[in-house]
C-alpha positions as CSV (number, residue, x, y, z in Angstrom):
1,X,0.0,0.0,0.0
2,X,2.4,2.4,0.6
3,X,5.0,2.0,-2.2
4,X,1.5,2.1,-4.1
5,X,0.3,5.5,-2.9
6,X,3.5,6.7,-2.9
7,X,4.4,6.0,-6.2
8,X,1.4,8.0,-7.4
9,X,1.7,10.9,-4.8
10,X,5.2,11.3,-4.1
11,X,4.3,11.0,0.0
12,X,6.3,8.3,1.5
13,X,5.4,6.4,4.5
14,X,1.8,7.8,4.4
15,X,0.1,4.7,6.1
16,X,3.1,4.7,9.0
17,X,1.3,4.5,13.0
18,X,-1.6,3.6,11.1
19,X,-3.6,0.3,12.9
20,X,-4.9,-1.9,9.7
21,X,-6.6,-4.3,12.1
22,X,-10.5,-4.5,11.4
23,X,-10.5,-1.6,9.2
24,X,-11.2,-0.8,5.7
25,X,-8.9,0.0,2.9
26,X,-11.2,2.5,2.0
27,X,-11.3,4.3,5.4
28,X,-7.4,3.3,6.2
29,X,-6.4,5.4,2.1
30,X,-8.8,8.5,3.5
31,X,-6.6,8.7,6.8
32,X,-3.1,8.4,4.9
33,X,-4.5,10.5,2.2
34,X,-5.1,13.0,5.2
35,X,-2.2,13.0,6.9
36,X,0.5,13.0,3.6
37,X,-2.3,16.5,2.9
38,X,-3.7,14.4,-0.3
39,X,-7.5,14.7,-1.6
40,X,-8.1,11.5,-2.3
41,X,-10.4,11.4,-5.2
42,X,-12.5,9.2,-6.7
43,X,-9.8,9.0,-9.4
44,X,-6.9,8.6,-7.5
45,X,-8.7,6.0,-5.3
46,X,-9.7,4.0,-8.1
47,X,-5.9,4.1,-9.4
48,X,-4.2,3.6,-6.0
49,X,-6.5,0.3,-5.4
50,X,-5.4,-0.8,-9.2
51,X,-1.4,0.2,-7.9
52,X,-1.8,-1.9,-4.8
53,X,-3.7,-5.1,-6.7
54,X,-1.0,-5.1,-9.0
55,X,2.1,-5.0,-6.1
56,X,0.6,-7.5,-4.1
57,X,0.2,-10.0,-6.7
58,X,3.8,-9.8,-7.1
59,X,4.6,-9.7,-3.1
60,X,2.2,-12.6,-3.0
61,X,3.7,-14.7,-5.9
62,X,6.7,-14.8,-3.4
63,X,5.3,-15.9,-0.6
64,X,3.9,-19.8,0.7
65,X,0.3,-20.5,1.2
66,X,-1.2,-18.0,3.8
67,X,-3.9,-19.7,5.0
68,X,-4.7,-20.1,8.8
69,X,-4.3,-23.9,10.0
70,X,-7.9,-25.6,10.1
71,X,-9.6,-22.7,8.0
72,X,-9.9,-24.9,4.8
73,X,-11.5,-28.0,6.7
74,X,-14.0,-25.5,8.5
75,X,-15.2,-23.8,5.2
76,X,-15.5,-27.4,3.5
77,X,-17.4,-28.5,6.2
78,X,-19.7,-25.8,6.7
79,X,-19.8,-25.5,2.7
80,X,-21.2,-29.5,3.4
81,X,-23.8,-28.1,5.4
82,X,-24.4,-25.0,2.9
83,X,-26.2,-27.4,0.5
84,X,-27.9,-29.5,2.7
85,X,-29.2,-26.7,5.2
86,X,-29.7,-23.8,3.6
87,X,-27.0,-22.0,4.6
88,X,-25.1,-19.0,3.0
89,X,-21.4,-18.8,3.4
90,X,-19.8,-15.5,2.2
91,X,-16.9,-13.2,3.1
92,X,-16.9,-9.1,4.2
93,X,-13.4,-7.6,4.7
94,X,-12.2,-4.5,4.5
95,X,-9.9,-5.0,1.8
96,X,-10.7,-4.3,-1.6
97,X,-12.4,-6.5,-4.1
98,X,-10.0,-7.6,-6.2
99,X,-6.9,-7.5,-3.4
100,X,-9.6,-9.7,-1.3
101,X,-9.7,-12.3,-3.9
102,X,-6.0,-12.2,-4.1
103,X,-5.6,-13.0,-0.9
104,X,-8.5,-16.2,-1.0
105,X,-7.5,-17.4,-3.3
106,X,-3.2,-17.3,-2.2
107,X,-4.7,-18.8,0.7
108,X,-6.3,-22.0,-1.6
109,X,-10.2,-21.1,0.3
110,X,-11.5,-19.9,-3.4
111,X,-13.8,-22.6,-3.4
112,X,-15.1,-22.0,-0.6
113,X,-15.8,-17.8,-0.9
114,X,-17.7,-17.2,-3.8
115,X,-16.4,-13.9,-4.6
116,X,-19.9,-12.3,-5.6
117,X,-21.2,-13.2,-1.9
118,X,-19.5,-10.5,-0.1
119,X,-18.9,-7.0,1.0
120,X,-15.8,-5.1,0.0
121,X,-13.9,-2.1,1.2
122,X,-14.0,-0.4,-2.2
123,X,-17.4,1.2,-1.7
124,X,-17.7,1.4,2.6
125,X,-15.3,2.6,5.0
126,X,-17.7,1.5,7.5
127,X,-17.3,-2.0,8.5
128,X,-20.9,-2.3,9.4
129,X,-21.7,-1.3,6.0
130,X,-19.6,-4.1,4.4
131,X,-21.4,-6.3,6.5
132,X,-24.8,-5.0,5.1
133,X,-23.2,-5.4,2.1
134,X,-22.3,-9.0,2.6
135,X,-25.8,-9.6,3.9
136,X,-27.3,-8.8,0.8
137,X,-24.9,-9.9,-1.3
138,X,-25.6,-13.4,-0.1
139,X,-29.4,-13.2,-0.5
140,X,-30.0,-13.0,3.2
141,X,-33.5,-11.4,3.6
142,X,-33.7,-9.0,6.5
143,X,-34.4,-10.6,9.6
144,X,-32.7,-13.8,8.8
145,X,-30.2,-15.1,11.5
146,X,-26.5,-13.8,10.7
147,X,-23.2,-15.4,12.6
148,X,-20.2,-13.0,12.0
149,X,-16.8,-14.6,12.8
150,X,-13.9,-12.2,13.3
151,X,-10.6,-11.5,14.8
152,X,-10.9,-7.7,15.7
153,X,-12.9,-5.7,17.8
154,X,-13.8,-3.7,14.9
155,X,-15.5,-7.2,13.5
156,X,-17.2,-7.9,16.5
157,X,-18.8,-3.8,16.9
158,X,-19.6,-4.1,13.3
159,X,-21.5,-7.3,13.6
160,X,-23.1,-6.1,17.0
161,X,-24.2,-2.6,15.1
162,X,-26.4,-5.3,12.3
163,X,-27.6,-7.2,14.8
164,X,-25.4,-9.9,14.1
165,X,-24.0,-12.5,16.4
166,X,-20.3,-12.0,17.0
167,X,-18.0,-14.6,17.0
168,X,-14.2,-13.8,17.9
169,X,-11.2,-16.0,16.8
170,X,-8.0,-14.9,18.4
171,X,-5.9,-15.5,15.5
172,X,-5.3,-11.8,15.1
173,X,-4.0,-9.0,16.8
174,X,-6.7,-9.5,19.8
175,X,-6.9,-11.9,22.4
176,X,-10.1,-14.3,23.3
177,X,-10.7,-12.3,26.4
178,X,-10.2,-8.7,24.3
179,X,-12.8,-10.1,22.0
180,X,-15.3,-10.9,24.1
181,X,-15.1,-7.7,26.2
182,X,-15.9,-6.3,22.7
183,X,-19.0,-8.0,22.9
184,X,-18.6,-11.3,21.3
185,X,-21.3,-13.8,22.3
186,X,-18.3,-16.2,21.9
187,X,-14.6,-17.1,20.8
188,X,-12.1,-19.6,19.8
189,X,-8.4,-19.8,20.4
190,X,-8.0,-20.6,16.2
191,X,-9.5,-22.8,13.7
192,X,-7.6,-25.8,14.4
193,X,-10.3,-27.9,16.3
194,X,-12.7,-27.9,13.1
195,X,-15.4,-29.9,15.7
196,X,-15.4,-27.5,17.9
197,X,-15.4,-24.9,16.0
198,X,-18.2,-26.0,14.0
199,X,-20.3,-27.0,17.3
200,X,-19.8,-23.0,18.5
201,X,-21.2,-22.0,15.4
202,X,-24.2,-24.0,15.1
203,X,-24.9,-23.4,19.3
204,X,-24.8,-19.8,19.4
């Protein structure tokens, strides 16, 4: 992101102190856009998000498999129970469309994230947006029962703020206990334990 925006700007370091965690690309480009003293446009949003797509695809092309231990056995397991259950898996991050996809599929979970059910950071910089977003994207009707699982307290307010119910995994930056204090209804130490992690899910 930052040799991106830099290269178009001329402002180095413009995303330095900056906390990434839970937050949108969108809103996280409008704060180093306002502290390098750059109006961040629609056009030179749309051509820094095309500058960063392009250099992570090469940092990425570098770099092993990034995908949390246990996460692909969860999402084909729950994918399982997708078709026989009615339910709708998809994803809401605050990255960007096409870096989001990137990163899926980098992480071998492509499968399992349809990238047209989800909720991007291109258009929101509000995460409870994205989730809306999400929501609708995966032709949940309003009302209908939604389980957010995330690893920041940014996830877990979000979710709260739809009337979601918050699920924390500690794989992040935060800890079990900083998630729940952020209201999570519950949280897991990682995605290792697919059982368990699957019996959360389906109890709360």
């Amino acid at each position: 992101m930052t040799r991106a925006f830099a290269a178009l700007t001329g402002a180095p370091d413009a995303f330095a102190g900056l906390r990434f965690a839970g937050r949108t690309d969108r809103w996280i480009a409008q704060q180093a856009a306002s502290a390098a003293g750059v109006v961040l446009d629609d056009a030179l949003f749309v051509a820094f998000a095309a500058a960063y797509a392009d250099a992570l695809r090469a940092a990425l092309a570098t770099q092993p498999c990034s995908a949390l231990p246990g996460a692909a056995d969860l999402l084909a397991t729950l994918c399982a129970r997708d078709r026989l259950a009615s339910l709708a898996l998809g994803v809401a991050t605050g990255n960007l469309r096409a870096t989001a996809a990137l990163k899926i599929a980098h992480a071998g979970l492509a499968a399992y994230l349809p990238h047209d059910r989800g909720g991007y950071g291109d258009d929101h910089a509000d995460r409870p947006d994205v989730l809306r977003a999400a929501v609708a994207a995966c032709g949940w009707p309003a009302g209908a029962r939604v389980i957010v699982v995330g690893d920041s307290e940014h996830d877990i307010t979000a979710a709260r703020a739809i009337c979601a119910t918050a699920v924390g995994v500690a794989t992040g930056a935060r800890t079990e206990r900083e998630l729940r204090e952020a209201g999570a209804v519950a949280t897991l130490p990682d995605l290792r334990d697919t059982a368990a992690a699957l019996r959360l899910l389906l109890d709360v």
